[in-house]
N, C-alpha and C positions, 0 to 999 in steps of 0.2 A: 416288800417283805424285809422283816429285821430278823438279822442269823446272830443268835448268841454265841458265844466262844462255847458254852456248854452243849450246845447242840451239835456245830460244826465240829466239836473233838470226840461226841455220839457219831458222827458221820463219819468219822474217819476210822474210827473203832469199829461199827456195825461192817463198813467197806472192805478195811483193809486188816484188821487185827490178826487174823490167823495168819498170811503172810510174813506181815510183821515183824509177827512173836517169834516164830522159825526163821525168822532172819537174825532178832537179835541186836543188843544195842549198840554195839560196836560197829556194824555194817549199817545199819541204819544211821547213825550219828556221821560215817562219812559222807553217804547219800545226802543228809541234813548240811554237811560242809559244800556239796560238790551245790548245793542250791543257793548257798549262803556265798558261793562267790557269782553264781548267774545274776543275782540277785545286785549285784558289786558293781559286776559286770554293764549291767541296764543301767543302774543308778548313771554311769555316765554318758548314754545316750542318749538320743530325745524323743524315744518310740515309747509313747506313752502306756500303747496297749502292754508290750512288752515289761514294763515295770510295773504295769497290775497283776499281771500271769507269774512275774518269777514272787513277788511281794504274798502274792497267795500258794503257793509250790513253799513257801517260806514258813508259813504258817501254817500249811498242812505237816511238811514234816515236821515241827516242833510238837504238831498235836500225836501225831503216828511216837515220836520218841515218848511223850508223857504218857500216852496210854500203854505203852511196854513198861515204862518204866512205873507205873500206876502213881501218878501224878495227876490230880485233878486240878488243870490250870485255874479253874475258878476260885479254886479255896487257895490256891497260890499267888494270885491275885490280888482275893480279897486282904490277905498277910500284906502282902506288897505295899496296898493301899494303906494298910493303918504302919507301916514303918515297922513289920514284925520283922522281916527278912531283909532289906535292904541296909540292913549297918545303919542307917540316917535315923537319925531320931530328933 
């Protein structure tokens, strides 16, 4: 099975959005911090399992803050890709 970033940030919207939202981006963006160091954290171990689980925890909450913050990473992406947002040209 192949999960597109569109679909998996549908899943995390359809899952978790109402929560979420009533949470809020400020509390959620720490949540996003406190996984962005587990994630730090693994990187220098050698528990492999461990660096797939926080690597994904990683990229769920970035999808949980885009869909609050209505952010459709694909179209954010797709910018990325052609050099519209990245300063690089």
């Amino acid at each position: 099975m192949t999960l597109t970033i569109r679909e998996f940030q549908e899943f995390i919207r359809d899952k978790y959005y109402e929560t979420d939202a009533a949470r809020g981006i400020a509390p959620t963006f720490m949540w996003f911090m406190e996984e962005i160091g587990e994630l730090a954290t693994g990187l220098m171990g050698d528990d492999f399992a461990n660096k797939e689980e926080e690597f994904a925890d990683v990229i769920a909450w970035l999808c949980t803050l885009a869909n609050i913050a209505e952010v459709d990473l694909v179209k954010a992406l797709e910018k990325y890709t052609k050099n519209d947002i990245t300063g690089v040209k």
